[in-house]
C-alpha atoms as one frame of an Amber mdcrd trajectory, in Angstrom:
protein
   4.204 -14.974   2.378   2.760 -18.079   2.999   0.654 -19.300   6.181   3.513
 -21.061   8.155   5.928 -18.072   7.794   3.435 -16.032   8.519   2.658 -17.576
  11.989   6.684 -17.793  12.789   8.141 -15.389  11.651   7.093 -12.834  15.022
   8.220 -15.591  16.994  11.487 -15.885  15.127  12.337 -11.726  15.864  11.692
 -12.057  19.349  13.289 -15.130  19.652  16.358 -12.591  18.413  14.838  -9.732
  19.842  17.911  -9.818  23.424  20.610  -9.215  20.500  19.007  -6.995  17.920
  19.179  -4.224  19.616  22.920  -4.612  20.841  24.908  -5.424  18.018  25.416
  -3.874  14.539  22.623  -5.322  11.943  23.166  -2.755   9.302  25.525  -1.983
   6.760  27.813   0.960   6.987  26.353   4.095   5.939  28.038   5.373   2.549
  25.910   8.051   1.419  22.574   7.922  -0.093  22.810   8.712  -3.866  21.500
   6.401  -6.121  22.902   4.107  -8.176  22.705   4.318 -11.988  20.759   1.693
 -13.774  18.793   1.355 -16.707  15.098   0.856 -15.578  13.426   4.095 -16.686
  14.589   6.532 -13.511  16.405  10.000 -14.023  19.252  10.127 -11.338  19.798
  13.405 -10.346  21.504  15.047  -6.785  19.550  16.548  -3.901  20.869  20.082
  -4.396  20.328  20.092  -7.825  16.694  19.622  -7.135  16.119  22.299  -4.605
  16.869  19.988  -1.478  18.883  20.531   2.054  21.878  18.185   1.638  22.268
  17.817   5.690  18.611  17.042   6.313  18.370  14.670   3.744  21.998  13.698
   5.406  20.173  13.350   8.594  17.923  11.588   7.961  19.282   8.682   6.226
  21.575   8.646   9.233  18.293   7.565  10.989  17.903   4.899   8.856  21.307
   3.500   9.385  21.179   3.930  13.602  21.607   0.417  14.907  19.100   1.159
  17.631  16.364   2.365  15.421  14.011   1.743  12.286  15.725  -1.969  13.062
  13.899  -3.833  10.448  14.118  -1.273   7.514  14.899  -2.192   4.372  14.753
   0.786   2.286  14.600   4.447   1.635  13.883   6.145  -1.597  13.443  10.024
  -2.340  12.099  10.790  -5.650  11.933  14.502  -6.674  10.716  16.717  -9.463
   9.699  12.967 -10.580  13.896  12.133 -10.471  15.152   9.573  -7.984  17.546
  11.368  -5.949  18.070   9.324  -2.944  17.980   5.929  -1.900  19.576   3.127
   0.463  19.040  -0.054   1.499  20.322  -0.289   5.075  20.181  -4.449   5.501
  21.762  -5.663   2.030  22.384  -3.467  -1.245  20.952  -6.771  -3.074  17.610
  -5.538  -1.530  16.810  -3.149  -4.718  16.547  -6.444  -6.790  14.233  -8.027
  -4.540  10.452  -8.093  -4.296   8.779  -8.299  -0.862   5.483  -8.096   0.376
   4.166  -4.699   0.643   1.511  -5.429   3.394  -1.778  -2.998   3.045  -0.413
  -0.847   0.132  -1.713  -3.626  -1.776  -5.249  -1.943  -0.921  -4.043   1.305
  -2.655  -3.684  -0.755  -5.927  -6.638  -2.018  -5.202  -8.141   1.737  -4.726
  -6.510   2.666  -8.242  -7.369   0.262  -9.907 -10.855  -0.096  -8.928 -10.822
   3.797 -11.142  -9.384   1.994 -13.640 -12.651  -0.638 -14.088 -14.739   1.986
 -13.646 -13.345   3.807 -16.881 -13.561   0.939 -18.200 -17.182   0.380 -17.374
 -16.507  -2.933 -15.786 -18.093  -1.157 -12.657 -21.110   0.983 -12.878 -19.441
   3.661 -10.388 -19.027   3.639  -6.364 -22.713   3.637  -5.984 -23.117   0.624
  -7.471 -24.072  -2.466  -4.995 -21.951  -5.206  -4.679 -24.854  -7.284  -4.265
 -25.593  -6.316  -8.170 -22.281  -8.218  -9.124 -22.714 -11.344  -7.115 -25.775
 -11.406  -6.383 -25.425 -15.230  -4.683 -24.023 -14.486  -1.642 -26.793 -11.747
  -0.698 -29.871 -14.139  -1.220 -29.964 -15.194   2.717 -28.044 -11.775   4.206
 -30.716  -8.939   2.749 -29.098  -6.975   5.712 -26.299  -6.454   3.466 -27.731
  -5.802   0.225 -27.188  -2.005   0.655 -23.009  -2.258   0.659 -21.722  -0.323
  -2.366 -18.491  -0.501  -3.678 -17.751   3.144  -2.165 -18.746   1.514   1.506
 -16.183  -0.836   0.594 -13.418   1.516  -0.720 -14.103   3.618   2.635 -13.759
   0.677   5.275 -17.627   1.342   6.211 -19.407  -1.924   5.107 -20.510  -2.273
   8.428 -19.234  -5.698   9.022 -17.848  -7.096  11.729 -14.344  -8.494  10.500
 -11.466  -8.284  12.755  -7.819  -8.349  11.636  -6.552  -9.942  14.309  -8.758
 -13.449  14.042 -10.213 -13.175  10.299  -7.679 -12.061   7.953  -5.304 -15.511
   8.865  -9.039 -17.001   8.370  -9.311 -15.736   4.741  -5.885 -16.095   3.892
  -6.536 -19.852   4.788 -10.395 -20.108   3.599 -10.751 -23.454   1.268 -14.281
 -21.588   0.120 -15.015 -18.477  -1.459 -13.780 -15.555   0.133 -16.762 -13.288
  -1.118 -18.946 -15.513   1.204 -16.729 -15.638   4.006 -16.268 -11.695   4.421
 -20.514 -11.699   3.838 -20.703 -14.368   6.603 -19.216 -12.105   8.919 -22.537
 -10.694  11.290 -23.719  -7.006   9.903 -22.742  -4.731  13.190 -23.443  -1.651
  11.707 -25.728  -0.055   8.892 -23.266   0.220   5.926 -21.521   3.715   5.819
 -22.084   4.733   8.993 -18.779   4.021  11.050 -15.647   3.096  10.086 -13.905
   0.132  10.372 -10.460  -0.858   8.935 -10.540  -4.759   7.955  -9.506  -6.708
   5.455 -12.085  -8.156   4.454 -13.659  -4.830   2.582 -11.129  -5.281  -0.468
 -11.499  -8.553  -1.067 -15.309  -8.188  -1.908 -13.845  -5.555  -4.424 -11.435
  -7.513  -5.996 -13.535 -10.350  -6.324 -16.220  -8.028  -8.111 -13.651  -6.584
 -10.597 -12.434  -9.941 -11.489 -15.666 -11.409 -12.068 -16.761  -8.312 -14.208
 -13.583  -8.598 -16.168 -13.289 -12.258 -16.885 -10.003 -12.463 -15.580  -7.912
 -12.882 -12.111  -7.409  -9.218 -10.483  -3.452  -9.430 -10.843  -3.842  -9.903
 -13.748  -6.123  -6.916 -15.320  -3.349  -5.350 -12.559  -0.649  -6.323 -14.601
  -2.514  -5.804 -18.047  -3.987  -2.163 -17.282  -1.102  -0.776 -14.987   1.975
  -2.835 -13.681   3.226  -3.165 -17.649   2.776   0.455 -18.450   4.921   1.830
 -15.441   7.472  -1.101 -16.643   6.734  -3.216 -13.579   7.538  -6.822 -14.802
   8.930  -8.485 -11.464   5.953  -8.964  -8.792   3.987 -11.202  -7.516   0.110
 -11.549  -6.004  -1.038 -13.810  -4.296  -4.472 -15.500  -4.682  -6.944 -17.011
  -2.350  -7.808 -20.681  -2.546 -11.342 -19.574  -4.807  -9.256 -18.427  -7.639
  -9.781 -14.493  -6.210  -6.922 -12.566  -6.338  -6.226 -11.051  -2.226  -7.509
  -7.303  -2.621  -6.210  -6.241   0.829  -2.687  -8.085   0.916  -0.431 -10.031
  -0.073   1.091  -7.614  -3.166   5.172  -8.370  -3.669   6.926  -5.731  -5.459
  10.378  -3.719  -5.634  10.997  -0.028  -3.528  12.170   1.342  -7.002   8.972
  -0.052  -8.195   6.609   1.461  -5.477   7.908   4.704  -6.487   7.066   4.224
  -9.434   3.027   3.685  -8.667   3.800   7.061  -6.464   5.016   8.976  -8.730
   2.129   8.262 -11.434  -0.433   9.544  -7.984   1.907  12.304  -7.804   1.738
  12.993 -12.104  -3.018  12.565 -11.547  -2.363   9.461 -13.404  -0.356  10.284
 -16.304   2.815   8.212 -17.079   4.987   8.893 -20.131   2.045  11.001 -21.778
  -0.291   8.314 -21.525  -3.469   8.976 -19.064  -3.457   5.450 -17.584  -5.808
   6.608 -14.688  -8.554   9.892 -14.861  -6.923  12.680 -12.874 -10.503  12.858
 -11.518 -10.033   9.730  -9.858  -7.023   9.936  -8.081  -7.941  13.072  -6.709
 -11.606  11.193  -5.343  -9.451   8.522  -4.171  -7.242  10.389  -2.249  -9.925
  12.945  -0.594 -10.893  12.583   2.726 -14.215  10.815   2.689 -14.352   9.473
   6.162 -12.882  10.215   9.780 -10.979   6.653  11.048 -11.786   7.721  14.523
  -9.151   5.646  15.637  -5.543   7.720  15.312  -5.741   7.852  12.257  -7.068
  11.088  10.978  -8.674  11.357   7.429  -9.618   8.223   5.079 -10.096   8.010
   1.293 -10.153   5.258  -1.121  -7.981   2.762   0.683  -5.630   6.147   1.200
  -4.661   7.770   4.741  -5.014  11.528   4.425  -2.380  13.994   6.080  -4.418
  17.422   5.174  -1.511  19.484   7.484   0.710  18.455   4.924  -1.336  18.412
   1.909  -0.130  14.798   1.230  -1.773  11.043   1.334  -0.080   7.940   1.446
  -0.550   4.467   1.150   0.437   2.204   4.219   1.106  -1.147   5.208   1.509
  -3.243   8.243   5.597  -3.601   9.650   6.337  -0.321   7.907   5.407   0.087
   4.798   5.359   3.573   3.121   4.210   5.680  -0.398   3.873   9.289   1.039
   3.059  11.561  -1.955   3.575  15.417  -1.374   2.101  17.274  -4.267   3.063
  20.764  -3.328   6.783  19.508  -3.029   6.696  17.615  -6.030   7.744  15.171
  -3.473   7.502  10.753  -3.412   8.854   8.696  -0.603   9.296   5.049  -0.357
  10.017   3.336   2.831   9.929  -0.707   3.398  10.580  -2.711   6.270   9.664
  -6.237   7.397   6.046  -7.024   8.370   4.982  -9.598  10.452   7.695  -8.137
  13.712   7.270  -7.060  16.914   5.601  -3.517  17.374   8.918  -2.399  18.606
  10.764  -2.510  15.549   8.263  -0.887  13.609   9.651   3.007  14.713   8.179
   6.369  13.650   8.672   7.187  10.138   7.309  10.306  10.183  10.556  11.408
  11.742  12.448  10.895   8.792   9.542  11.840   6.316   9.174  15.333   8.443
  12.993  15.609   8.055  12.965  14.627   4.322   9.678  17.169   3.576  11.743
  20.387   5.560  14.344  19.543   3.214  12.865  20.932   0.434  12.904  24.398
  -0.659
């Protein structure tokens, strides 16, 4: 999304925001079983895979209520790794088309940060980012003890605030490394945390630098082509760096699939693309947010009541992975709206997580 949409479009939705709420914006609701199409999913029923028909029923009735979740755009239920429900509320076209997926991006960033490290484009978590590009450190020796891991676990320690800096990097005509570093050091690095956007870029940057080539693509190289992912896009800063935080496009079908390979510890067709040992760092509480939140991993929120993790992004964005339900779910919306819209999908992922037997 560029920078003028982004600006607008908020003011567009609550330009509409007297009428959204009063007239029908959805399409009618006709069930929710999948369609049958030949991009790699099993289609199977809810009952078949040990699922509550009326729950599931229920809750996809939630997503088609006029007066809530008003700006979703898609539900998907995979189970027992088969896709067995799935709607698109807005437009059935919406299965074909990529969108921004907010902050999941940083969960592909989180992944494939494992993936370097196998790779031994990164030393490990411990390593100091100031080790990789060292340039930007010479005049901040304040912030020549920020690892990767303080990255990956939103505790750098410096003071970068969504709200005023992200639309500042997204914009930056420099390098973005240097404008996250120029950001004053508040805290001693991996002491408190602090979610910002700024963290992931200084870890995408370092990946592409150590592998010679722009971060989408050793994405697309190392795991968007082996799960079959050929339709996205990524969007790069104005330095050449590929955004580590944002700005990822993909498909819902396509989201489930980078679920579903969390949900397998990496594996995908028989093929270890990421080490088990990995995921299951990346998605272990390492940190408390302190702010709502609850548990944080590796760019992962952490849902220990539930045994589950997920990877979120702003507007409604949703990969909730339930291991001990052999359990995905995919939920998109429109980012860049009014608060109001954005609705509580837990409902719907509480009703959806009952369901199973």
């Amino acid at each position: 999304m560029n920078t003028f949409t982004k600006a607008f479009l908020p003011l567009i939705f609550a330009a509409l925001s007297s009428c959204l709420k009063d007239k029908p914006v959805k399409t009618a609701y006709e069930g929710f079983q999948p369609v049958v199409r030949n991009d790699g999913w099993t289609i199977s029923r809810v009952y078949r895979e040990g699922m509550d028909s009326s729950l599931v029923d229920h809750a996809f009735r939630l997503l088609y209520n006029d007066k809530r979740y008003i700006m979703a755009r898609s539900l998907l239920v995979i189970r027992n790794g088969k896709l067995v429900a799935e709607a698109y509320p807005h437009d059935v076209n919406d299965i074909d088309r990529i969108a921004n997926v907010q902050s999941i991006t940083k969960s592909f960033t989180s992944i494939l940060t494992g993936m370097a490290i196998r790779q031994k484009l990164i030393d490990s978590v411990n390593q100091p980012l100031s080790s990789i590009y060292p340039e930007f450190f010479a005049s901040r020796p304040e912030k020549t003890g920020i690892t990767i891991k303080h990255a990956l676990t939103m505790t750098t320690g410096i003071d970068f605030e969504n709200g005023e800096h992200t639309e500042e990097l997204y914009a930056h005509e420099g390098n973005t490394v240097d404008f996250v570093l120029s950001r004053p050091q508040k805290y001693n690095p991996g002491v408190v945390f602090h979610y910002h956007d700024g963290a992931p870029q200084l870890v995408s940057a370092a990946i592409q630098k150590k592998a010679g080539m722009p971060f989408s693509e050793f994405g697309n190289t190392h795991l968007f082509k082996p799960l079959g992912i050929t339709d996205w896009k990524w969007e790069t800063a104005k330095d050449g760096n590929t955004f580590g935080a944002f700005s990822l496009f993909l498909k819902p079908r396509d989201l489930a699939r980078f679920g579903q390979l969390l949900l397998q510890e990496g594996n995908w067709n028989g093929t270890q693309l990421v080490d088990s040992a990995w995921i299951s760092e990346a998605v272990q509480a390492h940190v408390n947010s302190g702010e709502g939140g609850g548990p944080y991993g590796y760019y992962f929120w952490i849902y220990p009541a539930y045994n589950s993790y997920a990877a979120i992004g702003h507007g409604g964005q949703h990969i909730m992975v339930f291991p001990d339900k052999d359990l995905v779910l995919v939920y998109t919306a429109w980012g860049y709206t009014s608060g109001e819209y954005f609705d509580s999908f837990n409902e719907m992922a509480d009703l959806l997580y009952a369901s199973c037997h």
